[in-house]
C-alpha positions in Angstrom: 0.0 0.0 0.0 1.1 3.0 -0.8 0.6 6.0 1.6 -0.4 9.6 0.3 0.1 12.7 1.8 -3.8 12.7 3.1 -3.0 9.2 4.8 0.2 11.1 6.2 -1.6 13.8 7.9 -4.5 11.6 9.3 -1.8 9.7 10.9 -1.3 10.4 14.9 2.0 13.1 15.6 3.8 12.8 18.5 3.8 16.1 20.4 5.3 14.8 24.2 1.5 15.6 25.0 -0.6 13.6 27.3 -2.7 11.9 24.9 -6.1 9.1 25.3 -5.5 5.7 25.0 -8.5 2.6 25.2 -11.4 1.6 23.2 -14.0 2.8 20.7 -15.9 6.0 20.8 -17.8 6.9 23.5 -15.7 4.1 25.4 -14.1 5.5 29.1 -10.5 6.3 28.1 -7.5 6.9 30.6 -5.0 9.3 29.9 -1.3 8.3 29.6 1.2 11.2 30.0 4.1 10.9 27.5 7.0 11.9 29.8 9.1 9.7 31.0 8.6 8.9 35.3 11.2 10.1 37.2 13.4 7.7 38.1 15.3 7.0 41.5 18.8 6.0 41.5 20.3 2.8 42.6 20.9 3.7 46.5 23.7 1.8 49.0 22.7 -0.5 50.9 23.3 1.0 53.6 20.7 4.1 52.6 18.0 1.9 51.2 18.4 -0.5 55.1 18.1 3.1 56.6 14.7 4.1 54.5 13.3 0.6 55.8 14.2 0.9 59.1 12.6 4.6 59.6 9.8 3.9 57.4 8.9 0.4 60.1 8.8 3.4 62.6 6.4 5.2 61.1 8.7 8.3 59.5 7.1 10.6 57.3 8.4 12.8 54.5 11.0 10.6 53.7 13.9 12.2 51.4 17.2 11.4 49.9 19.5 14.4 48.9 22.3 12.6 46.8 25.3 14.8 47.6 27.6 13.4 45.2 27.7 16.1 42.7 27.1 19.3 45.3 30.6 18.6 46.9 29.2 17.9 50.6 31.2 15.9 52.9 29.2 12.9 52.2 27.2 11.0 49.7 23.6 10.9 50.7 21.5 12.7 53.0 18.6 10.6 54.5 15.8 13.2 56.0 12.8 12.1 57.3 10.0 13.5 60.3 8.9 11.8 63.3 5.7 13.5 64.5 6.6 13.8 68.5 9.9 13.7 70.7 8.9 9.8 71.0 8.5 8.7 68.0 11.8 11.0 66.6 13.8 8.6 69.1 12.4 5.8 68.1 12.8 6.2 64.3 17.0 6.9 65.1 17.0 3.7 67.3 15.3 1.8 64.7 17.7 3.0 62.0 21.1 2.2 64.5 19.9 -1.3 65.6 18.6 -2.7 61.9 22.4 -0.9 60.4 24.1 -2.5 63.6 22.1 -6.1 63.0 21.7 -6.1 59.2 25.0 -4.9 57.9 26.9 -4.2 60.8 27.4 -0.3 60.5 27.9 1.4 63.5 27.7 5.7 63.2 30.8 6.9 63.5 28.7 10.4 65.3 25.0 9.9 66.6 24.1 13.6 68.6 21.0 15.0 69.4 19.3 12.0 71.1 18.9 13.6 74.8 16.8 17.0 72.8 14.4 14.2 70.4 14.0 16.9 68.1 16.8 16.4 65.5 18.9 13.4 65.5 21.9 12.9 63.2 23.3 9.1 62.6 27.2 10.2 60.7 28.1 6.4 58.9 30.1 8.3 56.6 29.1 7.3 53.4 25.7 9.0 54.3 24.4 10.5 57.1 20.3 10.0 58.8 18.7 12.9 59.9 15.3 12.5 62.1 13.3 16.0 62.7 10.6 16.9 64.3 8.1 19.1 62.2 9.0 22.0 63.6 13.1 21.6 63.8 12.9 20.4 60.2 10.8 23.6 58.9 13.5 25.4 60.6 16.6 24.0 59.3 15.3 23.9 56.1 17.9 21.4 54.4 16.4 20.5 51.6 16.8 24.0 50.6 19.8 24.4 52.1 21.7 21.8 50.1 19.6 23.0 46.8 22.0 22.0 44.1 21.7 18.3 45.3 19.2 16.2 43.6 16.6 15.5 45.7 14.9 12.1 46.0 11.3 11.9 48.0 10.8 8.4 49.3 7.0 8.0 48.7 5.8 4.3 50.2 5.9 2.6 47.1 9.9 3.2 46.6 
């Protein structure tokens, strides 16, 4: 068969537009958006046992900064909230014993546990920090440390 320009024109263009996808006419359709999902990166060990271990506790707003290319003294930043002095403490311990059982990573710095309201686990290659609401709206690291790529740790991840 040979195609003409009307059969050229009819024929669907891709524009990196959301566009419809399913059945005939009148037929509920979903919408499938072109762009490609952002992908996360392949994460330590170490990191990823760290995400598990605060996420068991409960941790909300869970978020990677990858430090690699921003020249911090580390690789990875792990941020994540606890929602009262309590549960703050008990995310940290959570992340120490599952590192201390699991892979056998001890921090080479853990301060800020006698306060509960911002505790930071140094291993190094990456370091844990566990706010409260109100200590992390303070701090602010995510903007802080801006030119690193930022990674948000939904449940699904």
């Amino acid at each position: 068969m040979v195609k003409t320009k009307t059969d050229k024109a009819s024929a669907p263009r891709k524009t990196g537009r959301a566009r419809k996808v399913g059945g005939p006419v009148g037929s509920k359709t979903a919408v499938a958006a072109s762009a490609p999902k952002a992908r996360t990166p392949k994460l330590p060990k170490g990191v990823v046992t760290a995400i598990r271990a605060a996420r068991d506790r409960k941790a909300v707003d869970i978020v990677v900064l990858d430090l690699r290319k921003a020249g911090g003294f580390t690789d990875y930043f792990v941020i994540c909230t606890g929602t009262n002095p309590r549960q703050v403490r008990a995310i940290a311990d959570a992340v120490d014993a599952t590192l201390r059982t699991d892979l056998g990573e001890r921090p080479a710095l853990a301060e800020g546990a006698d306060r509960s309201e911002w505790i930071l686990l140094d291993y190094f290659d990456f370091v844990v920090h566990v706010f409260s609401r109100e200590c992390r709206t303070f701090y602010d690291l995510e903007r802080l440390w801006g030119n690193a790529e930022r990674f948000p740790m939904d449940d699904e991840s």
